[in-house]
C-alpha positions as CSV (number, residue, x, y, z in Angstrom):
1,X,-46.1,93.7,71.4
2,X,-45.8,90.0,73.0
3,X,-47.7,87.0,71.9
4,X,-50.9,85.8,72.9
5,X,-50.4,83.3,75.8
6,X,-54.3,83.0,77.0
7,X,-58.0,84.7,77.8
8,X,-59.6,84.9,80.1
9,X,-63.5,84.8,79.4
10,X,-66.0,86.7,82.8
11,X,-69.5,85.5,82.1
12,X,-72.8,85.8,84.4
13,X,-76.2,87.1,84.6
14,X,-74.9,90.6,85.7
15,X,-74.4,93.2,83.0
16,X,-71.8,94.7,85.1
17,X,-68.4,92.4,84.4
18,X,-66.8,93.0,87.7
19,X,-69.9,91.5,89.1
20,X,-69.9,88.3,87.1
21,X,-69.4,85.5,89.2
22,X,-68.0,83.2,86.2
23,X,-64.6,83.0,84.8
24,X,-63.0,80.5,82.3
25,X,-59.4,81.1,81.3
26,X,-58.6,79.5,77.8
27,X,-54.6,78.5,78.1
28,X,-54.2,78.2,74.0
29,X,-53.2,81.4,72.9
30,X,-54.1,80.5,69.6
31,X,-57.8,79.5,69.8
32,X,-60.2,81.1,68.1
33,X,-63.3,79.8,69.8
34,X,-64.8,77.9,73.0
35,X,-67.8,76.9,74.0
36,X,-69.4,77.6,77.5
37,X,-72.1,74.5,78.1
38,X,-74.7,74.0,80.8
39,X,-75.9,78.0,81.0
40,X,-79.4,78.2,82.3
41,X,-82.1,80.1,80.6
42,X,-81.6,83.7,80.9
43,X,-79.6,86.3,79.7
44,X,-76.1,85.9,79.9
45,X,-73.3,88.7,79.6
46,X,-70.2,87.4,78.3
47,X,-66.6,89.6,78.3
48,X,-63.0,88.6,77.5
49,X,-59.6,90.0,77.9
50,X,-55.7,89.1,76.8
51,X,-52.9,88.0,78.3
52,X,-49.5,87.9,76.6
53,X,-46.3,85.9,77.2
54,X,-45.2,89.0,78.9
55,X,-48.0,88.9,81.1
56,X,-49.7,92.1,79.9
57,X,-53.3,92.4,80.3
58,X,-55.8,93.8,78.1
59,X,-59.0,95.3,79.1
60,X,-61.9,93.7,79.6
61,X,-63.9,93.8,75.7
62,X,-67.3,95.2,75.2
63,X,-69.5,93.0,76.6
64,X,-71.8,90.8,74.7
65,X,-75.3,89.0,75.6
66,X,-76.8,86.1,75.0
67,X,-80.3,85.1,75.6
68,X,-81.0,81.1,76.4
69,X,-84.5,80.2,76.3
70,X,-85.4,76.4,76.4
C-alpha cells in the first residue's frame, strides 16, 4: 500500500458524482481538511477519493451533503 500523494474532492448540486461539475484536487497528501468558499445557497453534494504515490486511485467515498441557506 503506497502513500497518500493527493484527493481529489467532486462537489455540485447533483447528487449523482459523475455529474458534479466541481473538482478540487488537494496536492498535500497529508492534509486533513480544506475548505470550499463562495458555494451558493443550496444543497451541495460533496465526494472525495485517493491518490497514492503509485498513482492508484480509490473510489469515489459516500457522498455527503451540505445545505447553505443565507
Amino acid at each position: 500500500m503506497g502513500e497518500i500523494e493527493k484527493y481529489i474532492v467532486k462537489y455540485g448540486q447533483e447528487q449523482n458524482v459523475e455529474d458534479r461539475a466541481n473538482e478540487k484536487v488537494v496536492e498535500d497528501g497529508q492534509a486533513m481538511e480544506y475548505q470550499i468558499t463562495g458555494l451558493t445557497e443550496g444543497t451541495w453534494y460533496f465526494a472525495i477519493k485517493t491518490i497514492d504515490t503509485n498513482g492508484l486511485e480509490s473510489d469515489w467515498s459516500t457522498s455527503v451533503s451540505k445545505t447553505i441557506s443565507r
